[in-house]
Biotite code that builds the C-alpha atoms (Angstrom):
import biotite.structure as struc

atoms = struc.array([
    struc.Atom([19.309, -87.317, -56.524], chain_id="A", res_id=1, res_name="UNK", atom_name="CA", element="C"),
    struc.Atom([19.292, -84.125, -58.841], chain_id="A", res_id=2, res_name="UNK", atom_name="CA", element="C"),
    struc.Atom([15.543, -82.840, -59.329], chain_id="A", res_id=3, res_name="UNK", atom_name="CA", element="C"),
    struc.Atom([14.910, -82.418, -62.811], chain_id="A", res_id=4, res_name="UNK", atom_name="CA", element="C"),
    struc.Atom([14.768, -78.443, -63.735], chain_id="A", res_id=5, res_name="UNK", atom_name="CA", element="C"),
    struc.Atom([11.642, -76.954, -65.156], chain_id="A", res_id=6, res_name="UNK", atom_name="CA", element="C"),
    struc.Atom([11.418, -75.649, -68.729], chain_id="A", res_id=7, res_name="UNK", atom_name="CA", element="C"),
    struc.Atom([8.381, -73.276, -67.484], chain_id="A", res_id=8, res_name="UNK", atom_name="CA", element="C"),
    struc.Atom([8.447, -69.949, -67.955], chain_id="A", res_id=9, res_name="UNK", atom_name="CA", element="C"),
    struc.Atom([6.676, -67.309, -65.507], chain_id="A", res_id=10, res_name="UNK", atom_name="CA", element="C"),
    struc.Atom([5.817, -63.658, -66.166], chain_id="A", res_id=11, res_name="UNK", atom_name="CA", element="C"),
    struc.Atom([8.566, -61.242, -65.813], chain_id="A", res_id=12, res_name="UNK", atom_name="CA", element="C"),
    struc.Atom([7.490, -58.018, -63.095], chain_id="A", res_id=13, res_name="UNK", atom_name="CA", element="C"),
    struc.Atom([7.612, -55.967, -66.538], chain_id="A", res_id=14, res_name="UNK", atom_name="CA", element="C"),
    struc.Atom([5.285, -58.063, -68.110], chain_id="A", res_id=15, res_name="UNK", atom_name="CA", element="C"),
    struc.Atom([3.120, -57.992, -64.837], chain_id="A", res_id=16, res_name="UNK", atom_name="CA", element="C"),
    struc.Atom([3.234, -54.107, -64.552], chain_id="A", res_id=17, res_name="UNK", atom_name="CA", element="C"),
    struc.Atom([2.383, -53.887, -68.507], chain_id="A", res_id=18, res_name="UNK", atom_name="CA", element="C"),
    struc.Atom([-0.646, -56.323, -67.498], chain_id="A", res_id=19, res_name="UNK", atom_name="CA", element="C"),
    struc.Atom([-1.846, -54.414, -64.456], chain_id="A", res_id=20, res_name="UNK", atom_name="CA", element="C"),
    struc.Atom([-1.696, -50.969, -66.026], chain_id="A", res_id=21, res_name="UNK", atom_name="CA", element="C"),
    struc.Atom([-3.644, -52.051, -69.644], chain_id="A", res_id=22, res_name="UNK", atom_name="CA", element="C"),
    struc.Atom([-6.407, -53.522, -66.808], chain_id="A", res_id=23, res_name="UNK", atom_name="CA", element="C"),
    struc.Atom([-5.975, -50.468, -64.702], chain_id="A", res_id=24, res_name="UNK", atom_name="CA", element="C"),
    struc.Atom([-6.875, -47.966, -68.108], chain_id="A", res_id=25, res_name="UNK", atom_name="CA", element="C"),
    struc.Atom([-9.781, -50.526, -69.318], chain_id="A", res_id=26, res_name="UNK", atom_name="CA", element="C"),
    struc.Atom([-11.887, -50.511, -65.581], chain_id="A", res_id=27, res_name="UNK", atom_name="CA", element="C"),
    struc.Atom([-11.005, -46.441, -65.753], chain_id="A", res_id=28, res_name="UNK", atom_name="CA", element="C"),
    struc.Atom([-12.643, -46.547, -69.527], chain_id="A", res_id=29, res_name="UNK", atom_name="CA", element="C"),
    struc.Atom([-15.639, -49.109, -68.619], chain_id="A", res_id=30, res_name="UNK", atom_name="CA", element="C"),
    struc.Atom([-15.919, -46.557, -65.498], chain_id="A", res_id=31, res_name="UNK", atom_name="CA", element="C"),
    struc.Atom([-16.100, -43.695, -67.623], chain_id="A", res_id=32, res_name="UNK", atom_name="CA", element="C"),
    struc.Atom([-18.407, -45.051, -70.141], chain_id="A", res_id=33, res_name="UNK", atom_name="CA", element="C"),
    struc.Atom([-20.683, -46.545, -67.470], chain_id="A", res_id=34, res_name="UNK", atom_name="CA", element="C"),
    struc.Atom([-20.897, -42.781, -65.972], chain_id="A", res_id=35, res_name="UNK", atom_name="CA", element="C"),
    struc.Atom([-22.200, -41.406, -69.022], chain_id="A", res_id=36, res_name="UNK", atom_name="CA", element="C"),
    struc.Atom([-25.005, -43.743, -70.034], chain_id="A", res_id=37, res_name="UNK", atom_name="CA", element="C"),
    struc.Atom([-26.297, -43.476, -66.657], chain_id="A", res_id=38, res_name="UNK", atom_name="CA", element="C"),
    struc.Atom([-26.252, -39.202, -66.886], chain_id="A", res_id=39, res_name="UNK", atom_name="CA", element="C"),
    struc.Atom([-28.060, -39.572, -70.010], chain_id="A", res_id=40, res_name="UNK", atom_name="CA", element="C"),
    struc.Atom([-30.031, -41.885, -69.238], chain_id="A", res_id=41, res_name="UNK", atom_name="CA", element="C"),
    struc.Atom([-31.305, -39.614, -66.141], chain_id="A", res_id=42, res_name="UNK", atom_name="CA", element="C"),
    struc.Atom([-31.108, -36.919, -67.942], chain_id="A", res_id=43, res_name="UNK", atom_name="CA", element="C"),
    struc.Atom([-33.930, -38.230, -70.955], chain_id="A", res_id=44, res_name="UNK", atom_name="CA", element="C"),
    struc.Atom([-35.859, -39.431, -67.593], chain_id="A", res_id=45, res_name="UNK", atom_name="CA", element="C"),
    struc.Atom([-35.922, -35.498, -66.928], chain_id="A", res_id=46, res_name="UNK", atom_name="CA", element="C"),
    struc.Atom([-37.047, -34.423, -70.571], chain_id="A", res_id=47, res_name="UNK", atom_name="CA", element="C"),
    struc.Atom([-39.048, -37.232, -70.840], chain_id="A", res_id=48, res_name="UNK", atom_name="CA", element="C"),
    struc.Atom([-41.563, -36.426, -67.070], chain_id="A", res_id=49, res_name="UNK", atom_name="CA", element="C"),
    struc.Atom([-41.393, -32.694, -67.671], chain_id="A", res_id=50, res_name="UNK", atom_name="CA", element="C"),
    struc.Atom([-42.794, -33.638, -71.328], chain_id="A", res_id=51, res_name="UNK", atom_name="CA", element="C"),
    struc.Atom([-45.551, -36.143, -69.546], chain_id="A", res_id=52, res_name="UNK", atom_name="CA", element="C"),
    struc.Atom([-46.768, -33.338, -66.883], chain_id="A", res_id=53, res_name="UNK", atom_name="CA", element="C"),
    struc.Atom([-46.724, -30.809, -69.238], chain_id="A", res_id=54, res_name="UNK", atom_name="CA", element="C"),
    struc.Atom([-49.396, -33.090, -71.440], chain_id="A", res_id=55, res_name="UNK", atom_name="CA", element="C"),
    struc.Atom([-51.228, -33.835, -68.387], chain_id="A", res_id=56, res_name="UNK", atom_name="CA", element="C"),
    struc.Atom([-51.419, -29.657, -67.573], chain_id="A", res_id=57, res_name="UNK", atom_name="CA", element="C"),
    struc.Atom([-52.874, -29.215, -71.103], chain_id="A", res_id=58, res_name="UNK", atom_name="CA", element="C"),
    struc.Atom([-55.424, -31.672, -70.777], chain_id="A", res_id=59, res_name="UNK", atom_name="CA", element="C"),
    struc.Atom([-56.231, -30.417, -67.274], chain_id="A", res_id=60, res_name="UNK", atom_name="CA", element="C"),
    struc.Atom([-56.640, -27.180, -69.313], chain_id="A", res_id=61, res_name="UNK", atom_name="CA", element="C"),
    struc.Atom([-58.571, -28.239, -72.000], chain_id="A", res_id=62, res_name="UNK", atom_name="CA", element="C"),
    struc.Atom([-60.827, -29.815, -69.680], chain_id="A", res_id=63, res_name="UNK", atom_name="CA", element="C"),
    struc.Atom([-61.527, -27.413, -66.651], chain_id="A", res_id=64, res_name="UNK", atom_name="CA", element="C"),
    struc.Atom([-60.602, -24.190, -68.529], chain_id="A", res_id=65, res_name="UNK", atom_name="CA", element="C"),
    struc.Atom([-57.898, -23.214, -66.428], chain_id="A", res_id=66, res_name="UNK", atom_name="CA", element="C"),
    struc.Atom([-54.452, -24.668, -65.212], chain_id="A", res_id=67, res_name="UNK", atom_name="CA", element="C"),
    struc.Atom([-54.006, -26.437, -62.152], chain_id="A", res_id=68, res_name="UNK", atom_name="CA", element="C"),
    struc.Atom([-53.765, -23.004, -59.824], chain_id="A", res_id=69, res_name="UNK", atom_name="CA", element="C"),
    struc.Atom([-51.067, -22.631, -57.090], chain_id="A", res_id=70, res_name="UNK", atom_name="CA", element="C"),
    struc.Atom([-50.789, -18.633, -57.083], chain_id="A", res_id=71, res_name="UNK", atom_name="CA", element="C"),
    struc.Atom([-53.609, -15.775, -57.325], chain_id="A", res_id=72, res_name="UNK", atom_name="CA", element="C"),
    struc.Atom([-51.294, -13.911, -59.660], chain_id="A", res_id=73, res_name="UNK", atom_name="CA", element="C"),
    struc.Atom([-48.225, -14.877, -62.105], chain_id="A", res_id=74, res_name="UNK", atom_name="CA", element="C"),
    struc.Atom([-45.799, -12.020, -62.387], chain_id="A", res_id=75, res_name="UNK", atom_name="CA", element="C"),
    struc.Atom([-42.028, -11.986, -62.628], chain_id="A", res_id=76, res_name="UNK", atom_name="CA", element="C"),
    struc.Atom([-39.901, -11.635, -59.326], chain_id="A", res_id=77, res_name="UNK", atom_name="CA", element="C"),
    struc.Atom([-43.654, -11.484, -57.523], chain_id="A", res_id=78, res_name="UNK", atom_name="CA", element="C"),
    struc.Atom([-41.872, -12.977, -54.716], chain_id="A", res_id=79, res_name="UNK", atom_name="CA", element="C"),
    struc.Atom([-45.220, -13.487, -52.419], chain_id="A", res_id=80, res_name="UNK", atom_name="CA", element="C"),
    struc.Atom([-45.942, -17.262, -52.928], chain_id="A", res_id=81, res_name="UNK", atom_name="CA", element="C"),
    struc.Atom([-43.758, -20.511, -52.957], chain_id="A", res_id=82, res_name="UNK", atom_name="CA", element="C"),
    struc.Atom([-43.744, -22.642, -56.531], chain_id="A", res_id=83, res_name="UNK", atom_name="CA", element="C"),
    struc.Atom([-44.896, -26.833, -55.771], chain_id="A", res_id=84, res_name="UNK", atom_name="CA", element="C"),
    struc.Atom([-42.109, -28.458, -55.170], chain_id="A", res_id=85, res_name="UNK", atom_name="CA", element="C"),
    struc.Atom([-42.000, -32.334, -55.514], chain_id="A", res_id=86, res_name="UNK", atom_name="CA", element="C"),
    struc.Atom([-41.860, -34.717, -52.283], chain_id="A", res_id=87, res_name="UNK", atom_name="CA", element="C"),
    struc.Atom([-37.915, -35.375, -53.070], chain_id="A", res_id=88, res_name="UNK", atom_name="CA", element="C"),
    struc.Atom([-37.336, -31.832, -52.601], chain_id="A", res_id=89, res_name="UNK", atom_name="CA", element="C"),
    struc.Atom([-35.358, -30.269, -49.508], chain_id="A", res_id=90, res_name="UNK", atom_name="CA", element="C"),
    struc.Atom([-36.528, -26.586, -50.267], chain_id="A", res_id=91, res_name="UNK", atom_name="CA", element="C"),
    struc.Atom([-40.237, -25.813, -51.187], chain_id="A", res_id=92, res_name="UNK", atom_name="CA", element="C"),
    struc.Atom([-43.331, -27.075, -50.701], chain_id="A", res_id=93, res_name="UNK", atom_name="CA", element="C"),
    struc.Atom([-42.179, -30.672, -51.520], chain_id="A", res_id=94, res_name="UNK", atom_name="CA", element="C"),
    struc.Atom([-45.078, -32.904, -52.009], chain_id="A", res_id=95, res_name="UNK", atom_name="CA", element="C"),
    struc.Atom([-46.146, -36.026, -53.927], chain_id="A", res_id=96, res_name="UNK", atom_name="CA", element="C"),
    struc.Atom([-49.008, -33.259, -55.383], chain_id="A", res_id=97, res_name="UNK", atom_name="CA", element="C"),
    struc.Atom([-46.627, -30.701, -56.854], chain_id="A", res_id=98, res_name="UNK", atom_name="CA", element="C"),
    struc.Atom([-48.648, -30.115, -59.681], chain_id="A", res_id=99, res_name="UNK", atom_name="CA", element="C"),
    struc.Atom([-52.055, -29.925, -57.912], chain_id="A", res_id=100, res_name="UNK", atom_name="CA", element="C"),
    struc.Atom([-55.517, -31.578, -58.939], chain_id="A", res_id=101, res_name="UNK", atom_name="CA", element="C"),
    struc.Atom([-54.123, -33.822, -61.478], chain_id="A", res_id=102, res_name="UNK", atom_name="CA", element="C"),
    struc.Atom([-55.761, -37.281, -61.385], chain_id="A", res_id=103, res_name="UNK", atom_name="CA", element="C"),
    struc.Atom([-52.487, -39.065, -61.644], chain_id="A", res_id=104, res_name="UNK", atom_name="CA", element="C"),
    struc.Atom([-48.737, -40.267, -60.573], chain_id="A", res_id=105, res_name="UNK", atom_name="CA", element="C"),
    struc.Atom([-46.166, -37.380, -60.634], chain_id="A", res_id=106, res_name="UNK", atom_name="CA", element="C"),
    struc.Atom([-42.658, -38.025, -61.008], chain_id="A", res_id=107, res_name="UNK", atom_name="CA", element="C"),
    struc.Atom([-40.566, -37.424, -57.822], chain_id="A", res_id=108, res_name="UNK", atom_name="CA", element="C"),
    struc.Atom([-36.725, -36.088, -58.310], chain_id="A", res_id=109, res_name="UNK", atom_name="CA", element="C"),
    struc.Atom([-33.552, -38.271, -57.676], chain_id="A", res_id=110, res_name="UNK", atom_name="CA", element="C"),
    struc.Atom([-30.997, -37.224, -55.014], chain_id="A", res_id=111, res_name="UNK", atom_name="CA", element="C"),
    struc.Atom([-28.416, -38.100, -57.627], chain_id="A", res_id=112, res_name="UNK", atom_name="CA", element="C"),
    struc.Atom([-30.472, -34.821, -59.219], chain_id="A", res_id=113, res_name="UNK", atom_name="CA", element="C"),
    struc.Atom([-27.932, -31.638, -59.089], chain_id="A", res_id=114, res_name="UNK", atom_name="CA", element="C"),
    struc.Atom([-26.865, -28.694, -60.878], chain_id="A", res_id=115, res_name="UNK", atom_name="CA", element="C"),
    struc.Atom([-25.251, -25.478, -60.367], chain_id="A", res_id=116, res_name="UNK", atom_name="CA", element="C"),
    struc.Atom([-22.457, -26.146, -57.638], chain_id="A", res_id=117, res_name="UNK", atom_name="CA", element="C"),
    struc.Atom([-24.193, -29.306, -57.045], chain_id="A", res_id=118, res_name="UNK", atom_name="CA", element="C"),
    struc.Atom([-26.958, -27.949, -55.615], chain_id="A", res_id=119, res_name="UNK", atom_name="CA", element="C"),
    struc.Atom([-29.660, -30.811, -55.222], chain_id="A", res_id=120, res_name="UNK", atom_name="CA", element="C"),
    struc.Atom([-32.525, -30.401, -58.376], chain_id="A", res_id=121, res_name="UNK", atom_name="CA", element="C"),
    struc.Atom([-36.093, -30.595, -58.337], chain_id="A", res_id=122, res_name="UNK", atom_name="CA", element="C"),
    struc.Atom([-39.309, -30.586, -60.361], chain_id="A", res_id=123, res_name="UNK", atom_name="CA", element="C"),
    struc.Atom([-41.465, -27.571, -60.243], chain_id="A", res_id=124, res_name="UNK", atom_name="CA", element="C"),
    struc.Atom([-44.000, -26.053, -60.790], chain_id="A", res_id=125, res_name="UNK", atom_name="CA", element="C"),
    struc.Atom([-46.262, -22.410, -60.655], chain_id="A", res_id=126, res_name="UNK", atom_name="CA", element="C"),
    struc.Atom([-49.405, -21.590, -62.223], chain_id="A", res_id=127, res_name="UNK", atom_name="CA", element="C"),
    struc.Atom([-51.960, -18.396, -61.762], chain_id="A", res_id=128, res_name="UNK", atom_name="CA", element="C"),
    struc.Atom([-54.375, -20.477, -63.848], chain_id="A", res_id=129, res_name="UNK", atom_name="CA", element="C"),
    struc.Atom([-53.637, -18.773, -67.185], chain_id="A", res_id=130, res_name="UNK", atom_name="CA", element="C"),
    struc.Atom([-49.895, -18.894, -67.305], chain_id="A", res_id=131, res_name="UNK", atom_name="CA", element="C"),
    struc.Atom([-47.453, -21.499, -65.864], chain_id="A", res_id=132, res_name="UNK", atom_name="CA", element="C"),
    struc.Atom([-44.022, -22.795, -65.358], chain_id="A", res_id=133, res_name="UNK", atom_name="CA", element="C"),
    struc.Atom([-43.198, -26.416, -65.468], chain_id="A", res_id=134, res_name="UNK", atom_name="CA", element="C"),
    struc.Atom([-39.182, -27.426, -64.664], chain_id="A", res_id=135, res_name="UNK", atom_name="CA", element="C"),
    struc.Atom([-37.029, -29.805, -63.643], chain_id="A", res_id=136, res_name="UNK", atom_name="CA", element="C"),
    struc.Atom([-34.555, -27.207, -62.099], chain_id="A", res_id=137, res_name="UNK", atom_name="CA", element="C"),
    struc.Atom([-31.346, -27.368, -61.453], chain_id="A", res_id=138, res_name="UNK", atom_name="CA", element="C"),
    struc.Atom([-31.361, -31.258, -62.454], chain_id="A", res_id=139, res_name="UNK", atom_name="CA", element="C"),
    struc.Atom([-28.565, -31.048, -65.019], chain_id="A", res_id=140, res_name="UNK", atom_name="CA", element="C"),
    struc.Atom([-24.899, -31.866, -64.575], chain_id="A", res_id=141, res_name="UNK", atom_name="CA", element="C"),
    struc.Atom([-23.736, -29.263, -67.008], chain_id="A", res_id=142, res_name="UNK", atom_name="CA", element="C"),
    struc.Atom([-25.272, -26.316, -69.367], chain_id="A", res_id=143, res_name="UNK", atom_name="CA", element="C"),
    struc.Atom([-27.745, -27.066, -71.998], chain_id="A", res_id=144, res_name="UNK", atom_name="CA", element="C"),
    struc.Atom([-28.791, -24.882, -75.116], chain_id="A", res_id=145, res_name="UNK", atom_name="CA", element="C"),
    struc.Atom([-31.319, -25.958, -76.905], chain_id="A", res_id=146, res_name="UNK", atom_name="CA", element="C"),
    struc.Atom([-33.467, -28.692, -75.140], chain_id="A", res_id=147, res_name="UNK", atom_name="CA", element="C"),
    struc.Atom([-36.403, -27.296, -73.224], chain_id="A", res_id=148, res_name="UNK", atom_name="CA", element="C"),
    struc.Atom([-34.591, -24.100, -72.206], chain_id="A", res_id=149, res_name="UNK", atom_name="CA", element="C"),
    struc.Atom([-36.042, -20.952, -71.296], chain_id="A", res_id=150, res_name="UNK", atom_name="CA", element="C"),
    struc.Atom([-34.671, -18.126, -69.740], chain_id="A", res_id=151, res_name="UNK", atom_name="CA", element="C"),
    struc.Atom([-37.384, -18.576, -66.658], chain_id="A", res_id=152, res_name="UNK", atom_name="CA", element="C"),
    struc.Atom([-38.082, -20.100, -63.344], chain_id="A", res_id=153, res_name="UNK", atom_name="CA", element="C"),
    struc.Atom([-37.139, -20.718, -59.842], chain_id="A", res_id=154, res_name="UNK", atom_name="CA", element="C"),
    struc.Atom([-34.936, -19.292, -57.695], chain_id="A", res_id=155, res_name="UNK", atom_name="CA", element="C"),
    struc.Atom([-31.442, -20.652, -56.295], chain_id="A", res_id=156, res_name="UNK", atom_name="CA", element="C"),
    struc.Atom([-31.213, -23.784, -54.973], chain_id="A", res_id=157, res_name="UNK", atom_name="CA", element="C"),
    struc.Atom([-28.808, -23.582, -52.332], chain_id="A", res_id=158, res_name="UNK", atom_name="CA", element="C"),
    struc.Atom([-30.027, -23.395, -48.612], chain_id="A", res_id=159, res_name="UNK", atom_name="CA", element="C"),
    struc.Atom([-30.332, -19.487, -48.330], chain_id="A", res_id=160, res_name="UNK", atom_name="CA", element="C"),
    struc.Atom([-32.960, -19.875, -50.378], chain_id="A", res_id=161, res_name="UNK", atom_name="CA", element="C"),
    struc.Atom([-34.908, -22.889, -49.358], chain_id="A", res_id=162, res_name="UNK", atom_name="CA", element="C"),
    struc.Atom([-37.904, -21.684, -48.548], chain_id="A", res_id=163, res_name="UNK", atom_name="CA", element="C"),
    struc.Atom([-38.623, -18.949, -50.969], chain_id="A", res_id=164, res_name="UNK", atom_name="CA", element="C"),
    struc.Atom([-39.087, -20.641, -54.642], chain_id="A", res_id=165, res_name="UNK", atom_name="CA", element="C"),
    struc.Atom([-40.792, -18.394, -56.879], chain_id="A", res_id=166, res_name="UNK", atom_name="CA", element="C"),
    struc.Atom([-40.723, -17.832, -60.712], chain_id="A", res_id=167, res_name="UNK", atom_name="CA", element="C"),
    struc.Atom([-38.527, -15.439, -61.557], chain_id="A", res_id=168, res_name="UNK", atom_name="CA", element="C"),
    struc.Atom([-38.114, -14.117, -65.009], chain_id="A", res_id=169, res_name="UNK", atom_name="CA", element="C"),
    struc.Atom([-34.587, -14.057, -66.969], chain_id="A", res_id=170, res_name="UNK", atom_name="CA", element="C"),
    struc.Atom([-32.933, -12.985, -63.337], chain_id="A", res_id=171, res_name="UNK", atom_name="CA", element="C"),
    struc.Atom([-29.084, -11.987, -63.340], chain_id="A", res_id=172, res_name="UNK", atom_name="CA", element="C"),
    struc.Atom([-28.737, -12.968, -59.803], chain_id="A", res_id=173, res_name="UNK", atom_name="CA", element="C"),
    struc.Atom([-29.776, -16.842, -60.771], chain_id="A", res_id=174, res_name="UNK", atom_name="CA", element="C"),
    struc.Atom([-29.089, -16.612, -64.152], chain_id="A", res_id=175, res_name="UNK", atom_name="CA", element="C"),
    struc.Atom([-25.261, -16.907, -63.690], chain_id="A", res_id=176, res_name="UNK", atom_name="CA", element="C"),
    struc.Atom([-24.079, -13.121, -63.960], chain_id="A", res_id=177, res_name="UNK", atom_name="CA", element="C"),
    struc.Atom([-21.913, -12.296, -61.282], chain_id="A", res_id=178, res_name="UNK", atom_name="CA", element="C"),
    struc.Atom([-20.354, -8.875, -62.204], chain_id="A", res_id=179, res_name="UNK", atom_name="CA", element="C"),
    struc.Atom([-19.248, -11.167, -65.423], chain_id="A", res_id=180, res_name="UNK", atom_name="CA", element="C"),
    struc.Atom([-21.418, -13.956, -67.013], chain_id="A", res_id=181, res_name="UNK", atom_name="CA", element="C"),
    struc.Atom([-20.555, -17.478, -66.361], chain_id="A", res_id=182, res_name="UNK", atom_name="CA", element="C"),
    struc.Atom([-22.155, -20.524, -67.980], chain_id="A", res_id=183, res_name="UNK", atom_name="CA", element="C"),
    struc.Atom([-21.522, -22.768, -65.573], chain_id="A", res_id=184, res_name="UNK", atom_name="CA", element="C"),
    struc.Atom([-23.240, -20.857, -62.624], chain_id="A", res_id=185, res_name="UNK", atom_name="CA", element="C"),
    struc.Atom([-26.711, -20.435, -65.052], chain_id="A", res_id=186, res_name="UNK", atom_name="CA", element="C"),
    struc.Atom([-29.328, -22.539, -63.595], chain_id="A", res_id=187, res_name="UNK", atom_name="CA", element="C"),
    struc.Atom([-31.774, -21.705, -66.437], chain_id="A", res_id=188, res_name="UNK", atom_name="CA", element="C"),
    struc.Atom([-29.073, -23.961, -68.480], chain_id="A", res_id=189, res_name="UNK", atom_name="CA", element="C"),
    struc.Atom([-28.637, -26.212, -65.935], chain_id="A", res_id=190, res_name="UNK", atom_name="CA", element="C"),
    struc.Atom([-33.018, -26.747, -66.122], chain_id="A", res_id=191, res_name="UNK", atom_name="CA", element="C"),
    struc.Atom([-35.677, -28.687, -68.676], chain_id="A", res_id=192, res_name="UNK", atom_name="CA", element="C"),
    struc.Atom([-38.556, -26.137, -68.598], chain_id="A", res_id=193, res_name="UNK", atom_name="CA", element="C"),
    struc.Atom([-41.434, -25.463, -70.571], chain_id="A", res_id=194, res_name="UNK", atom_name="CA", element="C"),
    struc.Atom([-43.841, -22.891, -70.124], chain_id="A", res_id=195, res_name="UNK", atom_name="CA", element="C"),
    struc.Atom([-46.910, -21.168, -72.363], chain_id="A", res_id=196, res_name="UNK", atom_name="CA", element="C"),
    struc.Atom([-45.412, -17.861, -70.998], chain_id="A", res_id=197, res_name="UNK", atom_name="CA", element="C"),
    struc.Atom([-44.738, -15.332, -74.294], chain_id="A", res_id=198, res_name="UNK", atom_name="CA", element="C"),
    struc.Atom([-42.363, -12.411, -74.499], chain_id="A", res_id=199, res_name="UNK", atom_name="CA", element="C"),
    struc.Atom([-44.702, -9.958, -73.581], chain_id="A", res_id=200, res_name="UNK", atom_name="CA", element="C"),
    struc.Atom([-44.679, -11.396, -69.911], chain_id="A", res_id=201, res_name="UNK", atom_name="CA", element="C"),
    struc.Atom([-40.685, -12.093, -69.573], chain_id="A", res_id=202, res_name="UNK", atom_name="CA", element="C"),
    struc.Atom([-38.187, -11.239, -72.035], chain_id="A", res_id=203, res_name="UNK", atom_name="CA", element="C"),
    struc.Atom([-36.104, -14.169, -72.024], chain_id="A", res_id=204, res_name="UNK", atom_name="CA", element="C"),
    struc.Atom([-32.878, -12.047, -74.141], chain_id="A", res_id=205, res_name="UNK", atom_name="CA", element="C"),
    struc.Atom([-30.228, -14.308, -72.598], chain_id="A", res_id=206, res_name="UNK", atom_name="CA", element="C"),
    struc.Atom([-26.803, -12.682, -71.823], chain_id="A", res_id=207, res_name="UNK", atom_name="CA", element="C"),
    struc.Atom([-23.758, -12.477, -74.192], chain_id="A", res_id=208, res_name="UNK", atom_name="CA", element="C"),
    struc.Atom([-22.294, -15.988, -73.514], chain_id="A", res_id=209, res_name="UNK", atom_name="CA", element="C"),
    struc.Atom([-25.228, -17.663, -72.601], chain_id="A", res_id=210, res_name="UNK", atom_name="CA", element="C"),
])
């Protein structure tokens, strides 16, 4: 007896490949999409701490007279004491504390936190009692112009430098000028930092390109 023969169609392997390839390019867009809301969404995390601790500083101010103290003297390049680094950090002080004496919860960085060469990022701080430096350094995925950036802070953030974080002021070395400037190698831009320091303690003239 003759089975009866279907009138069913089934996908040809064109059709298939055409089906695979549109899902292929619409998980690589979702991927892509995904990537970027969670980078900005870290990255306002960033602004948004370094914007909490720096009102917490100013009230510490306005209350004891002085800023939280870490250093017997602010200079540029002073070289002679570490900046607080928070307890996330694998260079520096890192501790819970890194802004001292405040009567609160500091953020802590994210390992996910990296700039220049992917160097891991951290929050930081210095402070001589009259002047100080409040970051998150090195926490940004690529150069920024225009949102909490100074031309002062830390030092590199690679291991050579580890243990020896101080402020430095508008530095070539970390400030991406290697015989030639290059953006992408400027951890000021790769930083959120605010600061009461003034010109007439670092002149933060950034280099052609920056």
């Amino acid at each position: 007896m003759q089975k009866a023969r279907s009138n069913g169609k089934g996908f040809t392997i064109i059709e298939l490949i055409v089906v695979i390839v549109i899902i292929s390019i619409l998980t690589a867009i979702t991927a892509v999409i995904y990537n970027g809301i969670q980078v900005r969404s870290r990255l306002t995390k960033v602004k948004s701490d370094i914007t909490a601790v720096q009102r917490s500083v100013e009230a510490y101010k306005a209350r004891n007279g002085t800023y939280p103290v870490t250093a017997a003297s602010l200079n540029p390049d002073w070289g002679t004491a570490t900046a607080r680094t928070d307890a996330n950090c694998s260079f520096g002080t890192h501790t819970a504390d890194w802004v001292p004496s405040l009567s609160t919860t500091l953020p802590q960085s994210s390992p996910t936190s990296r700039g220049v060469n992917s160097f891991p990022g951290c929050y930081m701080y210095v402070s001589d009692g009259t002047s100080y430096v409040l970051s998150g350094w090195n926490m940004l995925d690529s150069p920024q112009t225009d949102t909490m950036y100074r031309r002062l802070g830390f030092r590199e953030t690679d291991v050579s430098h580890s243990s020896l974080e101080f402020y430095i002021c508008n530095h070539t070395a970390i400030g991406g000028a290697s015989g030639t400037y290059d953006i992408n190698i400027d951890y000021y831009k790769r930083s959120y930092t605010v600061s009461n320091i003034t010109s007439a303690l670092c002149n933060e003239t950034p280099p052609t390109g920056a």
